[in-house]
C-alpha positions as CSV (number, residue, x, y, z in Angstrom):
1,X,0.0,0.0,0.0
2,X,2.8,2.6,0.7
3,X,4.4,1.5,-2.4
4,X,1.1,2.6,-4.3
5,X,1.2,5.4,-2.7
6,X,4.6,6.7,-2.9
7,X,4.2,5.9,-7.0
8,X,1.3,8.5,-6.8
9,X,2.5,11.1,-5.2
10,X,5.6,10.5,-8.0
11,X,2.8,10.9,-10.8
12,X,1.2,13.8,-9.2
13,X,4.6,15.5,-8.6
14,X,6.0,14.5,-12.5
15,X,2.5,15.7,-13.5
16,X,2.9,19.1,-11.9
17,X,6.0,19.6,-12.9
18,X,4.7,18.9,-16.0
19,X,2.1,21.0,-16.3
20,X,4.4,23.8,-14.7
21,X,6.6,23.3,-17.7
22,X,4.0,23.0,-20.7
23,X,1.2,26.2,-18.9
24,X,4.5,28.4,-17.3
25,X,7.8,27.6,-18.1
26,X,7.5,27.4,-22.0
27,X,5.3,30.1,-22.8
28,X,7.4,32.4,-20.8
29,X,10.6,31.2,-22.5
30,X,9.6,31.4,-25.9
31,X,8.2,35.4,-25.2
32,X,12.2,36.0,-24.1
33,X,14.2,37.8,-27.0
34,X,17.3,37.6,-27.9
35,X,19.9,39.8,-29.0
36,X,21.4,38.2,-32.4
37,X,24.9,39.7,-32.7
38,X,24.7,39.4,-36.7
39,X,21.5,37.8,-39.1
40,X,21.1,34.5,-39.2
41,X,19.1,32.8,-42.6
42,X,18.1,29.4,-41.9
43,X,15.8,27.6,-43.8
44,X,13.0,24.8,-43.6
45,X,12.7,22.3,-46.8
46,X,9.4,20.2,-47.3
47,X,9.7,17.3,-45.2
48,X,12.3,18.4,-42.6
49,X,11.3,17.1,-38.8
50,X,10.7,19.6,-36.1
51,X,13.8,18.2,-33.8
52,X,16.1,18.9,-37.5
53,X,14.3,22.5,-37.7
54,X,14.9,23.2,-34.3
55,X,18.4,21.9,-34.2
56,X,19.2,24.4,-37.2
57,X,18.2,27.7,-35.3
58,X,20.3,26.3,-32.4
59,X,23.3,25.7,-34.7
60,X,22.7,29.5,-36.0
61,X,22.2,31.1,-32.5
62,X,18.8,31.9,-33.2
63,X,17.7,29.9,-30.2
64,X,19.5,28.7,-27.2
65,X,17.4,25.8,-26.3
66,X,16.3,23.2,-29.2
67,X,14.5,20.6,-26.7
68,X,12.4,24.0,-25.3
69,X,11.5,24.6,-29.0
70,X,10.4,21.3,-29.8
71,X,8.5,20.9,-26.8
72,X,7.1,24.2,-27.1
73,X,5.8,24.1,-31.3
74,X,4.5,20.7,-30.0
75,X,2.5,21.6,-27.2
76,X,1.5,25.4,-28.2
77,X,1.9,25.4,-31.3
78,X,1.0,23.6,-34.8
79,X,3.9,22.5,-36.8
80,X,1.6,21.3,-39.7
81,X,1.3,25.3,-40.2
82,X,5.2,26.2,-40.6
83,X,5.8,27.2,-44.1
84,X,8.9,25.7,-46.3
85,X,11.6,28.5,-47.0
86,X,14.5,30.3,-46.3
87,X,14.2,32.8,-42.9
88,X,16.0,35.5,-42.2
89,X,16.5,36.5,-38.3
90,X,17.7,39.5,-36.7
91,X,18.6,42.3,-34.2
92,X,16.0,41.1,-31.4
93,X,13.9,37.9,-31.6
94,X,11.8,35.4,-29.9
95,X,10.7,31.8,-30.5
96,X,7.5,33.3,-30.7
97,X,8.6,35.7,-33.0
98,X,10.3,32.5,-35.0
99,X,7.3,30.6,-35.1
100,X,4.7,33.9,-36.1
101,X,7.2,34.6,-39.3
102,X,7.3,30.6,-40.1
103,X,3.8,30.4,-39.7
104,X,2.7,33.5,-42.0
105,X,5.2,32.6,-44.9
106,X,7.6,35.8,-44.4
107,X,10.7,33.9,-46.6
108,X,13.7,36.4,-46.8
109,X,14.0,37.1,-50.5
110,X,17.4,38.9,-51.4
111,X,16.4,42.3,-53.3
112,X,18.2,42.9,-56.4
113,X,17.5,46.1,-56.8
114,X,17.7,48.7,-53.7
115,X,18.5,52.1,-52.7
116,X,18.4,55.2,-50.3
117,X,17.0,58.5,-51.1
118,X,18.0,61.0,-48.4
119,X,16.4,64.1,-47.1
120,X,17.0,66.9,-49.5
121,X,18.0,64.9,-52.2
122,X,17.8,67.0,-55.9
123,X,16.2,65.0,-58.7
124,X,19.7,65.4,-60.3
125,X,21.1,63.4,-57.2
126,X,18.8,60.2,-57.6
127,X,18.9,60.2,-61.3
128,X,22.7,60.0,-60.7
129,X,21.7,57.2,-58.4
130,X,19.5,55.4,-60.3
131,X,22.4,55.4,-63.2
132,X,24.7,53.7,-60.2
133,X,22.3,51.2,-60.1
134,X,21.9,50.2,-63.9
135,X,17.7,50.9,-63.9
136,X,18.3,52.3,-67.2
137,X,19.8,54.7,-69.4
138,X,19.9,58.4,-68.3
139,X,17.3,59.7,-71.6
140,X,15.2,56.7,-69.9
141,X,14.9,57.8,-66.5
142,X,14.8,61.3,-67.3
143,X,12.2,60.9,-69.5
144,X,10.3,59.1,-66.6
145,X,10.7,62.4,-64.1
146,X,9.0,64.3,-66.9
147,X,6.2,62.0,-68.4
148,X,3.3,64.1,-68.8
149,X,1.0,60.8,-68.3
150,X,2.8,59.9,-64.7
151,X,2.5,63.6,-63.6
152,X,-1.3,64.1,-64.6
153,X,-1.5,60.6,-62.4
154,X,-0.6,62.2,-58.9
155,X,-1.6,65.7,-60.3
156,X,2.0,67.3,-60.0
157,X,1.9,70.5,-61.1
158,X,5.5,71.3,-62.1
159,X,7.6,70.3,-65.2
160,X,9.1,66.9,-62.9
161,X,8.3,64.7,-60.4
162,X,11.1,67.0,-58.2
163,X,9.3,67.3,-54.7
164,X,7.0,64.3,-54.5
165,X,10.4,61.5,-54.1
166,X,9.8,60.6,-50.7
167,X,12.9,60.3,-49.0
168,X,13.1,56.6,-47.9
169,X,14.9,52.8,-48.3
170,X,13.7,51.5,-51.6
171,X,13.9,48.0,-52.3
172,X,12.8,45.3,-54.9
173,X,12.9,41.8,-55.5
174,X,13.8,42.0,-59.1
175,X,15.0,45.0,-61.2
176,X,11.6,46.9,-62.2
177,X,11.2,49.1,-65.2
178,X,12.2,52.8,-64.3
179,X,8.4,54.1,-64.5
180,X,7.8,51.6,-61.4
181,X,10.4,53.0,-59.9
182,X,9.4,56.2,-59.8
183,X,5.8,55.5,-59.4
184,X,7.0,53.5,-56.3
185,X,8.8,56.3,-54.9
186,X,5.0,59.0,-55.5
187,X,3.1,56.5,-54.2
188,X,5.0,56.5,-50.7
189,X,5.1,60.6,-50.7
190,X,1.3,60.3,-50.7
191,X,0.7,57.5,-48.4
192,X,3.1,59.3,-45.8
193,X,1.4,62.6,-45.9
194,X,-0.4,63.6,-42.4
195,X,-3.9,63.0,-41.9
196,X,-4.4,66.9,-41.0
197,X,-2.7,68.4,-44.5
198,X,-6.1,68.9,-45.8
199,X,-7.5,71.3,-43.2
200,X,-3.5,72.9,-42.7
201,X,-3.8,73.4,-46.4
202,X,-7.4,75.3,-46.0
203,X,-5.9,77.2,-42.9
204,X,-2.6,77.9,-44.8
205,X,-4.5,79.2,-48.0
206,X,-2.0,77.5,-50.4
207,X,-1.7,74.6,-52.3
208,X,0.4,71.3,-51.9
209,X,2.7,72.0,-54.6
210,X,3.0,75.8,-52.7
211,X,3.3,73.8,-49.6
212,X,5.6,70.8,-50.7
213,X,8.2,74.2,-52.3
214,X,8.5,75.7,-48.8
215,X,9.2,72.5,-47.2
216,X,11.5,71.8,-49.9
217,X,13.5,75.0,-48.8
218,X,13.1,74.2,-45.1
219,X,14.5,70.3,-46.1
220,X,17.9,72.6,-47.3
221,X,18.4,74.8,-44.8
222,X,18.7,72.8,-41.7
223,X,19.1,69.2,-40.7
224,X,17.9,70.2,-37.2
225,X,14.2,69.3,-36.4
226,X,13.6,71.6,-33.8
227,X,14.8,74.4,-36.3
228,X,12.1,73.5,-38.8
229,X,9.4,75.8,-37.5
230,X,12.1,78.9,-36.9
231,X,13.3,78.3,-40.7
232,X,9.5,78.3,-41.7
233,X,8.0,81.7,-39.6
234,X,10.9,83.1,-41.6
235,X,10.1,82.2,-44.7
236,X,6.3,82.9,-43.9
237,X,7.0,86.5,-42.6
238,X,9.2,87.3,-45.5
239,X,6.6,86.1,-48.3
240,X,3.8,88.2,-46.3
241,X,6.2,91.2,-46.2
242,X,7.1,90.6,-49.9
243,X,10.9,90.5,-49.4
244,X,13.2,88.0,-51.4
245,X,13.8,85.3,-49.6
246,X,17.6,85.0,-49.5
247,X,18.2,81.0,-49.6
248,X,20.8,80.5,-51.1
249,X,20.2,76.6,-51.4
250,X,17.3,77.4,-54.2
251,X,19.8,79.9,-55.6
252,X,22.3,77.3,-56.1
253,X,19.8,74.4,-56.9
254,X,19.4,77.1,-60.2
255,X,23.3,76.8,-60.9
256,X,24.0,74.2,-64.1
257,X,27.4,74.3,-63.2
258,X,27.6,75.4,-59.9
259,X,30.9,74.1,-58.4
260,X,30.7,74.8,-54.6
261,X,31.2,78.2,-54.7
262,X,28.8,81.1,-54.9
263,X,30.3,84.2,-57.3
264,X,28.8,87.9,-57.7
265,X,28.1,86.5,-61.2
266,X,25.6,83.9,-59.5
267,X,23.7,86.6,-57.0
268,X,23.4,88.9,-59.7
269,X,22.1,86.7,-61.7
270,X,18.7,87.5,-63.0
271,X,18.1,84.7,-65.5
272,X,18.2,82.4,-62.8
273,X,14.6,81.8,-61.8
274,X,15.8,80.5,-58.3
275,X,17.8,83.3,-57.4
276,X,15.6,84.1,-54.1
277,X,18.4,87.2,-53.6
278,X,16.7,89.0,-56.4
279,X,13.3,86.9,-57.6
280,X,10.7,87.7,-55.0
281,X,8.3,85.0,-54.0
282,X,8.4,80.7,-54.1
283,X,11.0,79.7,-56.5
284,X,9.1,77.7,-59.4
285,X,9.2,74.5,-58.3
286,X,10.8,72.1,-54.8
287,X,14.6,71.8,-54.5
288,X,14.9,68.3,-53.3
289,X,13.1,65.7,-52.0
290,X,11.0,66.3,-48.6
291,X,10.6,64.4,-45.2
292,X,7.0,65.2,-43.6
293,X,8.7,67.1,-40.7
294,X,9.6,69.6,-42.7
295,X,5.9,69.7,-44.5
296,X,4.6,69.7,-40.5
297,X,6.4,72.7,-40.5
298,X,5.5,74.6,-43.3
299,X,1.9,74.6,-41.3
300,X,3.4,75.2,-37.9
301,X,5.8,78.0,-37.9
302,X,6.9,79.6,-34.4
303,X,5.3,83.4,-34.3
304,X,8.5,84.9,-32.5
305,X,9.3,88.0,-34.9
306,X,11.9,85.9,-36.4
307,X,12.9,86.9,-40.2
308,X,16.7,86.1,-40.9
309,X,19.0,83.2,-39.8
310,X,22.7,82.4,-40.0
311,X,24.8,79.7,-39.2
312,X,26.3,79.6,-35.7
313,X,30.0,79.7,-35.3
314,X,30.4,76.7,-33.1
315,X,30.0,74.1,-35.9
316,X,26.9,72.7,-34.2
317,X,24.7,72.9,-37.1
318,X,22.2,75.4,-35.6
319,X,21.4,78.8,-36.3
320,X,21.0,81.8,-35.0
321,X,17.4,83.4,-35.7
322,X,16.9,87.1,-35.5
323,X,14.4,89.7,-35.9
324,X,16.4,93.0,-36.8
325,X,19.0,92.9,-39.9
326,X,21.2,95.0,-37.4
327,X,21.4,91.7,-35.1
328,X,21.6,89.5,-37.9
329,X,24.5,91.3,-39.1
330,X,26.3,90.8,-36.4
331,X,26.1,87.1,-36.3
332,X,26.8,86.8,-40.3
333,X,30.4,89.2,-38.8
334,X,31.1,86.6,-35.8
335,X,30.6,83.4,-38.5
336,X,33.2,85.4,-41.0
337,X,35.5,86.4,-38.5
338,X,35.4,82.5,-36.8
339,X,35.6,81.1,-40.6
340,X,39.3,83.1,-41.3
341,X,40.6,81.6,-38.2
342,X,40.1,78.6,-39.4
């Protein structure tokens, strides 16, 4: 009799243990991340047994228990539902994470095609690019930023797509022709544009194209968030006031040959239709490509007086925003006199 009931209270204890494992342990472990120091690809064929699949994200460090895995997928999970391919892992991940991406299908695919479009790039830069890449000739994808069927599509007003690149990571599974390239590129400006740009646009009392111009000048003149608003009140007040607007970024981006050096030819230059030292008013189209903090902007300048800016002297980036020309003056003195020292 004491035998019996020593071999129960074994069962009882193996069953809570068990239980402990299968209900506590387990779920907990397999909602742990884990740092990867590098991506791992591992992949499942047709065919191959849990304890091999497991074994394999051991091997690759994508897991540090391969029994917890197995026991895990056979207990929570279904492994009927894993999907056969290659998987890549990365950066931070969880068995539950593994089995989620197995179980949906995500297979890594290597892109043959994929690039970067920064903040203030020119149409000139990504053609340039584009031609790095081998999309296509340059008459071909130069013809695509003018083709008066892709820019009646989006309804852009100016003579190129310049503007309306959004500024992103672009990549693609095999080499599309360059019109999907581009179209790829519209399509992400205006499914990232802010939920409120209809009613700032109403409040503003301009246009997008108006709007996506100033932003375009505010994308050039500082890389500083926070700035963004101070760059656009002075913008703003010198439009109302009907001043030039002195930026020399949309005076340079009307250069053909401009060669990192601004002349007295260039200011005086009247010919130039982005030469804000002399044309009053938006230049005639954007200068480079726009992220929507800059747009944000355009609609939320800072009301502080504010109508020049120059570059601080301390190399930090920033400016220094004024409301008198006699105070601006004196910072454009300290910036010239801290430039010959160096």
């Amino acid at each position: 009799m004491r035998t019996l009931i020593k071999l129960g209270l074994f069962l009882l204890l193996v069953g809570l243990l068990l239980w402990a494992t299968i209900e506590v342990y387990l779920p907990r472990w397999a909602e742990t991340t884990k740092d990867l120091p590098q991506a791992a690809l591992v992949r499942l064929d047709n065919g191959t047994p849990l304890k091999e699949f497991a074994d394999r994200l051991q091997a690759n460090g994508v897991i540090d228990c391969s029994i917890c895995f197995r026991f895990w997928v056979r207990f929570r999970r279904s492994y009927s539902l894993f999907q056969a391919g290659p998987y890549r892992f990365e950066n931070k991940v969880s068995p539950l994470d593994i089995a989620r991406k197995v179980e949906s299908g995500e297979i890594w695919q290597p892109f043959e095609l994929q690039f970067v479009i920064p903040e203030g790039f020119t149409l000139k830069q990504v053609i340039e690019r584009l031609l790095a890449r081998e999309v296509g000739t340059r008459e071909e994808i130069e013809e695509s930023t003018k083709d008066a069927d892709l820019l009646a599509r989006y309804k852009i007003p100016g003579p190129n797509v310049e503007g309306y690149l959004f500024p992103a990571t672009y990549s693609f599974v095999s080499k599309p022709p360059v019109r999907i390239i581009f179209e790829k590129m519209i399509d992400t400006f205006f499914q990232t544009l802010p939920p409120s740009l209809g009613e700032d646009l109403k409040a503003s009392k301009i246009s997008l194209h108006q709007a996506v111009i100033i932003a375009s000048l505010i994308e050039r003149e500082t890389e500083l968030d926070e700035e963004r608003p101070f760059v656009s009140e002075v913008i703003w007040n010198r439009l109302k006031a009907g001043e030039p607007l002195g930026i020399d970024a949309a005076l340079i981006y009307g250069i053909s040959d401009y060669q990192g050096d601004i002349k007295w030819e260039h200011l005086r230059d009247r010919k130039n239709p982005y030469n804000s030292r002399i044309h009053k008013g938006l230049p005639p189209t954007p200068i480079g490509a726009i992220s929507m903090e800059s747009l944000l902007a355009v609609f939320h300048p800072t009301k502080l007086g504010y109508r020049f800016y120059v570059l601080s002297n301390d190399g930090s980036k920033k400016h220094h925003f004024t409301k008198t020309l006699k105070e601006h003056n004196l910072y454009v003195k300290q910036l010239i006199e801290a430039s010959r020292k160096n």
